[in-house]
N, CA, C and O atoms as a Tripos MOL2 file, in Angstrom:
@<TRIPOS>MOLECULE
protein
  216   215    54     0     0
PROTEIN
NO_CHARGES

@<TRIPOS>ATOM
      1 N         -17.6530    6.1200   21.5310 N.3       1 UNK1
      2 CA        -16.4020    6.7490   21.9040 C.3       1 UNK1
      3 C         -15.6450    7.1850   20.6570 C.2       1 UNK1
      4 O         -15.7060    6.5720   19.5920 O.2       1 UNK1
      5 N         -14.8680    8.3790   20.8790 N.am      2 UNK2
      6 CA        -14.5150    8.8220   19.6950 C.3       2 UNK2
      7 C         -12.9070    8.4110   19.5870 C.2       2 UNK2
      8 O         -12.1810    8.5550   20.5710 O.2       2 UNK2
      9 N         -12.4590    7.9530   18.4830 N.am      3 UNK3
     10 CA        -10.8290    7.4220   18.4680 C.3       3 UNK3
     11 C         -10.1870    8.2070   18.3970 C.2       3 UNK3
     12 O         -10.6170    9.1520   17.7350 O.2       3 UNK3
     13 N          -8.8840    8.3450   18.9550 N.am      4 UNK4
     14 CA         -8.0910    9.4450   18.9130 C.3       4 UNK4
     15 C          -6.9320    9.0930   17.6180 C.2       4 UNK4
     16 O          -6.4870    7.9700   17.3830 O.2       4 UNK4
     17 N          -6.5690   10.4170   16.8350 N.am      5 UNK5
     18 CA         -6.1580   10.1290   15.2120 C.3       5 UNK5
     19 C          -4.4500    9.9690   15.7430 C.2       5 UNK5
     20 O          -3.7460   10.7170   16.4210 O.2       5 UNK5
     21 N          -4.1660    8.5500   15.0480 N.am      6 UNK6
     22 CA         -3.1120    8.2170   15.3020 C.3       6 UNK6
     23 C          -2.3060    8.2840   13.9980 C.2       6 UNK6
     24 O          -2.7160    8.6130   12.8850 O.2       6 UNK6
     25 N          -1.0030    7.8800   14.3880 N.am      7 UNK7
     26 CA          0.3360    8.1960   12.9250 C.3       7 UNK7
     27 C          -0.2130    6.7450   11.8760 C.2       7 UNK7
     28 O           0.2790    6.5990   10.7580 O.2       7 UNK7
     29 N          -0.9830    6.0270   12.2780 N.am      8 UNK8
     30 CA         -1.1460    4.8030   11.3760 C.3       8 UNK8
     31 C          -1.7500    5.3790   10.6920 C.2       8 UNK8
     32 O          -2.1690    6.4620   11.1000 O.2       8 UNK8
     33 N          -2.2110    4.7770    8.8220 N.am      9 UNK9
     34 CA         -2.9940    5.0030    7.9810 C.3       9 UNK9
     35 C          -2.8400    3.8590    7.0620 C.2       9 UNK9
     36 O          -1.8460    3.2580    6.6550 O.2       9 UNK9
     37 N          -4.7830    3.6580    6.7370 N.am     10 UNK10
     38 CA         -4.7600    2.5390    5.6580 C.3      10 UNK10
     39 C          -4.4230    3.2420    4.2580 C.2      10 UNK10
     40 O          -4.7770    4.3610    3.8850 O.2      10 UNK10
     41 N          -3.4710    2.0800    3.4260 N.am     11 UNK11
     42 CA         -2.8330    3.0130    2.1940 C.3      11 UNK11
     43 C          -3.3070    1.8220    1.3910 C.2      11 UNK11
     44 O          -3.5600    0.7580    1.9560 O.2      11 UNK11
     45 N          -3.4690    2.0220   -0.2820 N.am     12 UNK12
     46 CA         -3.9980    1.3060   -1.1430 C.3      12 UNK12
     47 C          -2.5980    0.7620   -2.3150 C.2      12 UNK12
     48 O          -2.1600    1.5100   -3.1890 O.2      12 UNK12
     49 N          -2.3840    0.1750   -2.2130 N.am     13 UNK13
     50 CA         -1.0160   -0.4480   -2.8000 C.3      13 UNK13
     51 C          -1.8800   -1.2220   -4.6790 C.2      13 UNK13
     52 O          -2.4680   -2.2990   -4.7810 O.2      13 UNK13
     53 N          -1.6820   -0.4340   -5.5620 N.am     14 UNK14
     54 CA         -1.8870   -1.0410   -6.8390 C.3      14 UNK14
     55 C          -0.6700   -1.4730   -7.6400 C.2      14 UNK14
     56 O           0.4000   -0.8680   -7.7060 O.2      14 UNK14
     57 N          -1.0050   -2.6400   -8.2510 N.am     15 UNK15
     58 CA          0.3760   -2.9730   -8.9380 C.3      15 UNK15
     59 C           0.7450   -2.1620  -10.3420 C.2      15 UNK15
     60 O          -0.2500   -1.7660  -10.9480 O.2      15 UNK15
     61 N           1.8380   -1.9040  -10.8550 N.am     16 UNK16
     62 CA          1.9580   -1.4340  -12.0560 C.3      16 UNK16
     63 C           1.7400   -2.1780  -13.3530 C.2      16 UNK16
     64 O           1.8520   -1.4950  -14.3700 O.2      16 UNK16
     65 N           1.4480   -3.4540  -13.4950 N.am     17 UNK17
     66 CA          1.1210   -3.8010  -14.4220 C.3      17 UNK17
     67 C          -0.2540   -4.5980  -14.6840 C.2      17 UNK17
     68 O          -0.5540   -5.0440  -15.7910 O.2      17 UNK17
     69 N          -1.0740   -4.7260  -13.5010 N.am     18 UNK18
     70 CA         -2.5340   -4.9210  -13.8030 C.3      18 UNK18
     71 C          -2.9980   -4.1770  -12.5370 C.2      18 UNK18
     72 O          -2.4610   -3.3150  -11.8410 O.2      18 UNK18
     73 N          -4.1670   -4.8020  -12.4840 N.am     19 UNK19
     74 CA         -5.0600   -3.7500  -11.8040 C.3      19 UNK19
     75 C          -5.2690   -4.1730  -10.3190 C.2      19 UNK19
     76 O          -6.2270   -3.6580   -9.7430 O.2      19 UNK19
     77 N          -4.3610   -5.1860   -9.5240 N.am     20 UNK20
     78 CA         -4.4940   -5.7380   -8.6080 C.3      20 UNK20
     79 C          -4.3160   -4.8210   -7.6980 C.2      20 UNK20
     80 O          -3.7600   -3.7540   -7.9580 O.2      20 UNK20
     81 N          -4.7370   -5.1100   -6.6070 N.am     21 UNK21
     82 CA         -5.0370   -4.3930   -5.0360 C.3      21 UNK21
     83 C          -4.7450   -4.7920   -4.2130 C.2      21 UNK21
     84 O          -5.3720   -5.8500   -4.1610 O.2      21 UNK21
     85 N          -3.8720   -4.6830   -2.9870 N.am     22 UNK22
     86 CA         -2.7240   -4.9360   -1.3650 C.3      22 UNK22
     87 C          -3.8000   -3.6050   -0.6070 C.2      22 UNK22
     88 O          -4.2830   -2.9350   -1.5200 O.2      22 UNK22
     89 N          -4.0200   -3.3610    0.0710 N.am     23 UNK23
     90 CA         -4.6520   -2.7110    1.7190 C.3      23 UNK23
     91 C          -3.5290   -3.2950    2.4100 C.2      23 UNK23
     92 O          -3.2810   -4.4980    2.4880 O.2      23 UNK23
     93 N          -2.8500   -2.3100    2.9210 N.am     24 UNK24
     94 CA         -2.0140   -1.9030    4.4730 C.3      24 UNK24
     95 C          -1.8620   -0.9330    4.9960 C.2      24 UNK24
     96 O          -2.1820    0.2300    4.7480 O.2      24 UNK24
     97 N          -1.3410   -1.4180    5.7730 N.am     25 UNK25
     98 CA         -1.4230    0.0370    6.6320 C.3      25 UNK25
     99 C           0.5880    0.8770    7.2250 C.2      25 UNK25
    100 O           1.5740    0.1470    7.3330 O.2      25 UNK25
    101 N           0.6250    2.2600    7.4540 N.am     26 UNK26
    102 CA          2.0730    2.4960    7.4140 C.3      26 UNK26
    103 C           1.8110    3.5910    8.3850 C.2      26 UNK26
    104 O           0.8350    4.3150    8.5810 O.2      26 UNK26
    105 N           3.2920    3.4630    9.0750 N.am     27 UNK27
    106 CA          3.3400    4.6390   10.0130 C.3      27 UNK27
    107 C           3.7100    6.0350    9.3720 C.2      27 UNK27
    108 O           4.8590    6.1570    8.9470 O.2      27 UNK27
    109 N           2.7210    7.2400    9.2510 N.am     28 UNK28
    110 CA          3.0870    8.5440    8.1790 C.3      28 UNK28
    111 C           4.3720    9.0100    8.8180 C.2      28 UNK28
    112 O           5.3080    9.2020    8.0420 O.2      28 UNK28
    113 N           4.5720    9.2240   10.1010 N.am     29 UNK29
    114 CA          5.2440    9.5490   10.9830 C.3      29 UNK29
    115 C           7.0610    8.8030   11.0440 C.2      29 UNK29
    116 O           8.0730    9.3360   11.4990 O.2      29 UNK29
    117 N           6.8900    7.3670   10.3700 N.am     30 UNK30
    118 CA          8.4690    6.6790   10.3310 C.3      30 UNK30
    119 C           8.6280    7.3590    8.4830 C.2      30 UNK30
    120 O           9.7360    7.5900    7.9990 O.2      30 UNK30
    121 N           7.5470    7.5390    7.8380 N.am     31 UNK31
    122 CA          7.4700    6.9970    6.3990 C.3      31 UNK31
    123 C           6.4770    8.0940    5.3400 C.2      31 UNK31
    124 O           5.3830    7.8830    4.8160 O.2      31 UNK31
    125 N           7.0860    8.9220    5.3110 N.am     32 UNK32
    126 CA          6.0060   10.0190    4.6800 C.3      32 UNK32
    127 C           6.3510   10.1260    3.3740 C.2      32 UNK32
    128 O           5.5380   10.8320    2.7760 O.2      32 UNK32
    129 N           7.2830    9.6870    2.6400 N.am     33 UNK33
    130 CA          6.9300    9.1820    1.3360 C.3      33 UNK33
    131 C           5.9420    7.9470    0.6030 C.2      33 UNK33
    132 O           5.3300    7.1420    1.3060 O.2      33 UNK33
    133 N           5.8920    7.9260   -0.6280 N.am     34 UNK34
    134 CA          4.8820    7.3530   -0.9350 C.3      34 UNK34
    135 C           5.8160    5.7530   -1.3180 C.2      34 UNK34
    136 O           6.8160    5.7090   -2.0350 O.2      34 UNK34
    137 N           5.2260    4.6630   -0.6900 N.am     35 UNK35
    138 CA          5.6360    3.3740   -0.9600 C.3      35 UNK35
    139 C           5.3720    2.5210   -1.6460 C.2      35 UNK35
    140 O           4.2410    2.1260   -1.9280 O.2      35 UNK35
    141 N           6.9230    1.9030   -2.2060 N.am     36 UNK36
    142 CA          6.8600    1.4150   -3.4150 C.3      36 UNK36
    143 C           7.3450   -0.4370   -2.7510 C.2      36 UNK36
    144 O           8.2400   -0.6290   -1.9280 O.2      36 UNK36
    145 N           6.4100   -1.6430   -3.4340 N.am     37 UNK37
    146 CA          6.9080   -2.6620   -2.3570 C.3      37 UNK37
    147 C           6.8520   -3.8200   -3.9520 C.2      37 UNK37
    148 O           6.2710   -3.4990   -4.9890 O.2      37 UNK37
    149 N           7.4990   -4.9500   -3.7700 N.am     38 UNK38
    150 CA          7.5330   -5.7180   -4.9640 C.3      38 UNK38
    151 C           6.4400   -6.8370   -3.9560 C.2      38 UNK38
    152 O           6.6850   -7.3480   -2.8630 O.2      38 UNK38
    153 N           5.5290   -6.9180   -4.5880 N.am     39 UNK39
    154 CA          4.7970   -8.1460   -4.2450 C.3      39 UNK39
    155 C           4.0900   -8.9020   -5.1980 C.2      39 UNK39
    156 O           4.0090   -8.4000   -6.3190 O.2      39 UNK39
    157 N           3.3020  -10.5270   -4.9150 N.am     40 UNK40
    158 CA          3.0320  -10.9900   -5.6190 C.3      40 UNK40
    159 C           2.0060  -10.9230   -6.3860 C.2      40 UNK40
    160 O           1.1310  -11.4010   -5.6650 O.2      40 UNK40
    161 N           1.4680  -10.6250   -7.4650 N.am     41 UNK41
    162 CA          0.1690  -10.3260   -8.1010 C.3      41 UNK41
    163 C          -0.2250  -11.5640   -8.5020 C.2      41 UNK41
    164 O           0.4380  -12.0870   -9.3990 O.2      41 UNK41
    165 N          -1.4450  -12.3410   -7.9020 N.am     42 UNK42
    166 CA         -2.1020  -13.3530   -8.3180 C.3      42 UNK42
    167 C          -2.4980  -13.2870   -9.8960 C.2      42 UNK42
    168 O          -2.4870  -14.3520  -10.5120 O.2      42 UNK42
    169 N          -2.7690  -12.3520  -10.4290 N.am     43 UNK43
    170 CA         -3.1950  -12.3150  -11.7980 C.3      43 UNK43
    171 C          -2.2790  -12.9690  -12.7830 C.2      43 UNK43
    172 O          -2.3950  -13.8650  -13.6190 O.2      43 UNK43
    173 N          -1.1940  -12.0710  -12.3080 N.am     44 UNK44
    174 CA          0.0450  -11.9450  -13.5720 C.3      44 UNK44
    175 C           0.5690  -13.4360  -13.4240 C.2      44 UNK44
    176 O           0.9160  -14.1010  -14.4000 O.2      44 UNK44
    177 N           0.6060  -14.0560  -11.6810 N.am     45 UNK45
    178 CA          1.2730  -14.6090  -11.4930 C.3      45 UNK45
    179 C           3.0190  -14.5090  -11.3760 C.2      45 UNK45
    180 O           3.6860  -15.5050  -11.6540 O.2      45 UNK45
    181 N           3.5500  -13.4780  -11.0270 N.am     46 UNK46
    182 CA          4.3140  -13.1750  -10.7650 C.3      46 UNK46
    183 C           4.3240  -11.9310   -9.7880 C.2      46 UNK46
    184 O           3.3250  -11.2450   -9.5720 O.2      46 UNK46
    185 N           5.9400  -11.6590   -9.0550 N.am     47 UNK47
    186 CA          6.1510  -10.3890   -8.4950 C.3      47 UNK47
    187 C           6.1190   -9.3420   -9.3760 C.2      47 UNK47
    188 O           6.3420   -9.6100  -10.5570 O.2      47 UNK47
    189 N           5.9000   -8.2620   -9.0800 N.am     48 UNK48
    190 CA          5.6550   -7.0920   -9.7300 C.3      48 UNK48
    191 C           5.6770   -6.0950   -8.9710 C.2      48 UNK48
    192 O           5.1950   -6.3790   -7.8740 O.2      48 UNK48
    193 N           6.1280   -4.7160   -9.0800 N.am     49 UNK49
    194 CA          6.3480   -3.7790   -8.5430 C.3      49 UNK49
    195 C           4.8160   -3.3310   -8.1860 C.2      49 UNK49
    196 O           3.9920   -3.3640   -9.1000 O.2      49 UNK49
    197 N           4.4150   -2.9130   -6.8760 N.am     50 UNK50
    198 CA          2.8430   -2.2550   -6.2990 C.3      50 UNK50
    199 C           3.6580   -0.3150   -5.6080 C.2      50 UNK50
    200 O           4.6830    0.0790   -5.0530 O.2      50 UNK50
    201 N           2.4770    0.2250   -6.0950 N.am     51 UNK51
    202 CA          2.8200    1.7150   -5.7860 C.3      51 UNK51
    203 C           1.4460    2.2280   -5.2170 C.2      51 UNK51
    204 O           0.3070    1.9850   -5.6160 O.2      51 UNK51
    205 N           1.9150    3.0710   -4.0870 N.am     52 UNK52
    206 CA          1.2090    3.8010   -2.8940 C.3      52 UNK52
    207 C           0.2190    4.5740   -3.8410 C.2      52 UNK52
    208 O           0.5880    4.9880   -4.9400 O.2      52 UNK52
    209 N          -1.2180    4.7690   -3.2990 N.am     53 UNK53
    210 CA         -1.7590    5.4660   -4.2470 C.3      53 UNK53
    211 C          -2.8760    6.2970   -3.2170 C.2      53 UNK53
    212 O          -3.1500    5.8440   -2.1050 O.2      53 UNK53
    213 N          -3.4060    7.4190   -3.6810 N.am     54 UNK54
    214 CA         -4.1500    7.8940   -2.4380 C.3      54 UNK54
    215 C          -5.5320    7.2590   -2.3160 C.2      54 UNK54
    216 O          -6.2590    7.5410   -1.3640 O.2      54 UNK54
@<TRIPOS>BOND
     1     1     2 1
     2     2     3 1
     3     3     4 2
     4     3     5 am
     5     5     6 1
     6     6     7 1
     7     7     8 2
     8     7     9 am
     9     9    10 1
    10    10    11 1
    11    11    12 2
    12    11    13 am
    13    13    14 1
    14    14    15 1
    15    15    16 2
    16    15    17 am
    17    17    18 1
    18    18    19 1
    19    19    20 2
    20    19    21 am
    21    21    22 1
    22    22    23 1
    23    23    24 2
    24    23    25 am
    25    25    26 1
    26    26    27 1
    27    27    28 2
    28    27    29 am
    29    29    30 1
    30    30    31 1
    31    31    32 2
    32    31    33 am
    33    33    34 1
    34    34    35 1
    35    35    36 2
    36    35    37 am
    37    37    38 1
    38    38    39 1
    39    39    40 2
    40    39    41 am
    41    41    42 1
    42    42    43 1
    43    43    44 2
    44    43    45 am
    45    45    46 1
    46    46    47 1
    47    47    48 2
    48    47    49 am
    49    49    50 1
    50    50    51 1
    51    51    52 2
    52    51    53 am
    53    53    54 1
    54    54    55 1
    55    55    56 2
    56    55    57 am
    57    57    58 1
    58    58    59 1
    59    59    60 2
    60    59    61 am
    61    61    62 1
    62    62    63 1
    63    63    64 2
    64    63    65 am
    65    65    66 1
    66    66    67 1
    67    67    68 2
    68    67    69 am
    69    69    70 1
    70    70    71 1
    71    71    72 2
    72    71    73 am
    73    73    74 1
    74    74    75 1
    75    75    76 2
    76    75    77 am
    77    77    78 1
    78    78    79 1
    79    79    80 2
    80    79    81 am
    81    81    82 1
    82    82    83 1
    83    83    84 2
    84    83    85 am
    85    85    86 1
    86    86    87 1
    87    87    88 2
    88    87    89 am
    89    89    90 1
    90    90    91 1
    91    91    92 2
    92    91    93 am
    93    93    94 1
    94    94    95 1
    95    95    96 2
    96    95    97 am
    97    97    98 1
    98    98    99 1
    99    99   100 2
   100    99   101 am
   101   101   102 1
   102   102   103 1
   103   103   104 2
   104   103   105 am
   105   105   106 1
   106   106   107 1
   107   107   108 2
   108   107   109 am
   109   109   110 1
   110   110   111 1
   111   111   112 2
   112   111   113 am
   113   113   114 1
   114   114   115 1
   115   115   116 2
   116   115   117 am
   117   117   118 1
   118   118   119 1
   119   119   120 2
   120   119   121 am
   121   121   122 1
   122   122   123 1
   123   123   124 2
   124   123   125 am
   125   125   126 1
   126   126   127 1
   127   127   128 2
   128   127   129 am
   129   129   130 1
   130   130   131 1
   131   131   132 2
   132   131   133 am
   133   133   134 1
   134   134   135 1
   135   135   136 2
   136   135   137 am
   137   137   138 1
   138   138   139 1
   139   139   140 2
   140   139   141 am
   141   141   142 1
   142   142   143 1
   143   143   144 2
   144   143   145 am
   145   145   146 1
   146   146   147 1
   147   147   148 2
   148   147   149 am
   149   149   150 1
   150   150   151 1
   151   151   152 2
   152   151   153 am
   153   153   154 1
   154   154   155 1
   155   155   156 2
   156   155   157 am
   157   157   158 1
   158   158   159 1
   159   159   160 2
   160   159   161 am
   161   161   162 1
   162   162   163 1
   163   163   164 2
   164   163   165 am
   165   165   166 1
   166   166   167 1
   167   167   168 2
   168   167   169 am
   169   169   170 1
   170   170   171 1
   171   171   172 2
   172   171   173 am
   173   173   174 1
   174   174   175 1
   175   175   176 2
   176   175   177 am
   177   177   178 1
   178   178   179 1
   179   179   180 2
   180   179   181 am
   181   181   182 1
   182   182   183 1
   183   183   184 2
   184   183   185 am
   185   185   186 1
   186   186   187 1
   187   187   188 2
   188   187   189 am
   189   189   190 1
   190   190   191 1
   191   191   192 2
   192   191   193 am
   193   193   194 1
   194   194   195 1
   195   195   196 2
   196   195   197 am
   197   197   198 1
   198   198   199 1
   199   199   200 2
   200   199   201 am
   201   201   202 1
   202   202   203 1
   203   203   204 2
   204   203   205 am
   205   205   206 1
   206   206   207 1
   207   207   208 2
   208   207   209 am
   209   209   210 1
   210   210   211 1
   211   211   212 2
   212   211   213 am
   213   213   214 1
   214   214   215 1
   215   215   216 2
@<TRIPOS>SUBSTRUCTURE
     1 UNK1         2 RESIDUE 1 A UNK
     2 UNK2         6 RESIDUE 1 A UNK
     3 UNK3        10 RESIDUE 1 A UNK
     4 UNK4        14 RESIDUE 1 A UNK
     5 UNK5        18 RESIDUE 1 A UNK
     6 UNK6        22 RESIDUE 1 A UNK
     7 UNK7        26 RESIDUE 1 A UNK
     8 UNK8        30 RESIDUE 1 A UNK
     9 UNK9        34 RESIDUE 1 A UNK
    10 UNK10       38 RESIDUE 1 A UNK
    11 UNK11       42 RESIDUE 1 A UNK
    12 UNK12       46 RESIDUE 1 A UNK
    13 UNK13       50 RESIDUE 1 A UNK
    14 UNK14       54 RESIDUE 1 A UNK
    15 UNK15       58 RESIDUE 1 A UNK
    16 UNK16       62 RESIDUE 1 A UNK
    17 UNK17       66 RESIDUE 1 A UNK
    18 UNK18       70 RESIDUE 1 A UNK
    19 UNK19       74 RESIDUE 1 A UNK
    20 UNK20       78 RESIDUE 1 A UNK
    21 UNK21       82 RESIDUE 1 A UNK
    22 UNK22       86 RESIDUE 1 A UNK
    23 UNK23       90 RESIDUE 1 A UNK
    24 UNK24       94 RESIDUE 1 A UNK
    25 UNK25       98 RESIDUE 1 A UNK
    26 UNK26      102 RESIDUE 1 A UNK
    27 UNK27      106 RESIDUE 1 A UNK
    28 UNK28      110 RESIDUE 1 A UNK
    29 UNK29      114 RESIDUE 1 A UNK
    30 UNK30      118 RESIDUE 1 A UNK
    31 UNK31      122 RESIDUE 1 A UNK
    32 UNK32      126 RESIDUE 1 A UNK
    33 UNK33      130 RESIDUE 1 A UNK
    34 UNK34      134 RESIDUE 1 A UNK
    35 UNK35      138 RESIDUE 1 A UNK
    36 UNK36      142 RESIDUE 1 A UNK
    37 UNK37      146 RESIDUE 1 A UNK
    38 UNK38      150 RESIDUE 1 A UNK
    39 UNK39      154 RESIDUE 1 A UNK
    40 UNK40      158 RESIDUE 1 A UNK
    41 UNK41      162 RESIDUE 1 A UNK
    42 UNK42      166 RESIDUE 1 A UNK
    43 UNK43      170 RESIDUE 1 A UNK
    44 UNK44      174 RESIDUE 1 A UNK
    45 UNK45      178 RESIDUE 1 A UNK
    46 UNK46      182 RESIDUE 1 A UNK
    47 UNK47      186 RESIDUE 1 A UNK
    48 UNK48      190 RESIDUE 1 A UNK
    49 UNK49      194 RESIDUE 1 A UNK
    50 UNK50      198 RESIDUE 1 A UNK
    51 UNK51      202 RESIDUE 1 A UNK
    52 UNK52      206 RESIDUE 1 A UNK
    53 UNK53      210 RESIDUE 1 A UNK
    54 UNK54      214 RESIDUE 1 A UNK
């Protein structure tokens, strides 16, 4: 069966100061800029700013 293309999309969230990686997903449709979220980077061990990337 074929899925019908919905407003969801998986987006790749990298942090700005190492090379860590977040997968989620966002509605294009509430949110069509590109998202910017502070989360925790296991590496750094700290929060750090993560940015939407294609």
């Amino acid at each position: 069966m074929a899925k019908k293309k919905g407003n969801r999309v998986v987006i790749k969230l990298r942090s700005a100061e190492s090379g860590h990686v977040y997968w989620s997903e966002k509605n294009r449709k509430n949110d069509s800029t590109r998202l910017e979220l502070r989360r925790y980077d296991p590496i750094l061990r700290k929060h750090v700013v993560y940015k939407e990337e294609k």
